[in-house]
Each structure stands twice: as C-alpha cells, then as structure tokens.
GUSEKOL-567925 format. One record per residue (C-alpha): x, y, z; residue number from 1. Coordinates in steps of 0.25 Angstrom, whole numbers. Example, Ala and Ser with C-alpha at 12.3 -4.5 7.8 and 13.67 -1.06 7.14 Angstrom:
{{49 -18 31} 1}
{{55 -4 29} 2}
***
This chain:
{{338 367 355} 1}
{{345 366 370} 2}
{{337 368 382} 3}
{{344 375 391} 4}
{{345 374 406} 5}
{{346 384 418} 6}
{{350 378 429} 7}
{{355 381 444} 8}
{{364 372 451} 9}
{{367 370 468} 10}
{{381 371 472} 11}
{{387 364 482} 12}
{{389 376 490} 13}
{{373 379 487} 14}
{{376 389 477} 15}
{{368 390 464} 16}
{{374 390 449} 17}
{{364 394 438} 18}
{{368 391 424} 19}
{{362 386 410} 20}
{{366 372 402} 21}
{{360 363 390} 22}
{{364 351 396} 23}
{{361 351 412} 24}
{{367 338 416} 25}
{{378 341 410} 26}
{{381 356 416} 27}
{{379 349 431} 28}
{{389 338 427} 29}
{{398 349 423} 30}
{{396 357 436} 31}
{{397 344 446} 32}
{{411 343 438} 33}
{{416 356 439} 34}
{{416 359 425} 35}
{{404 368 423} 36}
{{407 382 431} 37}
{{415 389 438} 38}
{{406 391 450} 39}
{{401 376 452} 40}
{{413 371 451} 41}
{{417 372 465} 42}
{{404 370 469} 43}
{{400 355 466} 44}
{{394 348 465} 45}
{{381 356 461} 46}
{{366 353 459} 47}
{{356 357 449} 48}
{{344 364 457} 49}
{{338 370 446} 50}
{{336 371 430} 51}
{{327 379 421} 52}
{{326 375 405} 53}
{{326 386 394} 54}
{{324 385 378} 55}
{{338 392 373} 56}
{{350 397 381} 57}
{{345 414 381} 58}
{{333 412 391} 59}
{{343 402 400} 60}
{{354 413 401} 61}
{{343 422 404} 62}
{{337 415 414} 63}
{{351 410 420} 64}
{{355 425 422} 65}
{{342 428 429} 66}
{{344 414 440} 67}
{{359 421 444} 68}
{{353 434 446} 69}
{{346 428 456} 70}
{{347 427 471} 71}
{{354 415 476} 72}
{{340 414 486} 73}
{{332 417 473} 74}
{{341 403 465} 75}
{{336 396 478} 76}
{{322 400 477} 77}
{{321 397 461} 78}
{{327 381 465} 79}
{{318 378 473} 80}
{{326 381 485} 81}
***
C-alpha cells in the first residue's frame, strides 16, 4: 500500500501550492523543473514548508480540499509561520 502525502509548497513570490503525491522528491523535482503545474511553473523555484502523511488517496483528497479552503493568513499559521 502507498502512503500518501499532502503537502504545501513556498513560492518564489511567497505564495503557497498545496497538492498531494506518492513520491515527494520526486513531485518537488518536477516542480523546480517546471514540469509539475501549471501555477508553479512560473513561480520557481519553490520550497516545501510542509507535509502531512495519510493511509489511502480518499482522506488526502479530503484533507487537501479542506487546506485551500483556507485563508492564505490561516496556510501561514498551520506552517509554522
């Protein structure tokens, strides 16, 4: 079984990205290359600030739909910043 990972990236322009993988070295490699999104692409390179680990792919859709609900002050708050 995969572990799955939730996780929120920095910009260079100190906006946030929140999305899930199975492989988190790999998805920030992607992103610093330009390859992942859309919206990080013109925003490298980015950081990760944050991840949380679930069991199965359900639960870390649900909980990546409840982080961009959030206020971008309320992202900041959950990183530690």
């Amino acid at each position: 079984m995969s572990r799955w990972i939730l996780y929120i990236l920095e910009c260079s322009d100190s906006s946030l990205y929140t999305g899930i993988t199975t492989d988190i070295d790999k998805r920030l490699k992607r992103h610093n290359e330009g390859r992942a999104s859309k919206y990080t692409r013109a925003k490298k390179p980015v950081k990760l600030v944050y991840t949380e680990i679930f069991d199965n792919e359900s639960s870390t859709r649900k909980r990546e739909a409840e982080i961009k609900k959030l206020s971008h002050e309320n992202k900041l708050k959950l990183i530690g910043k």
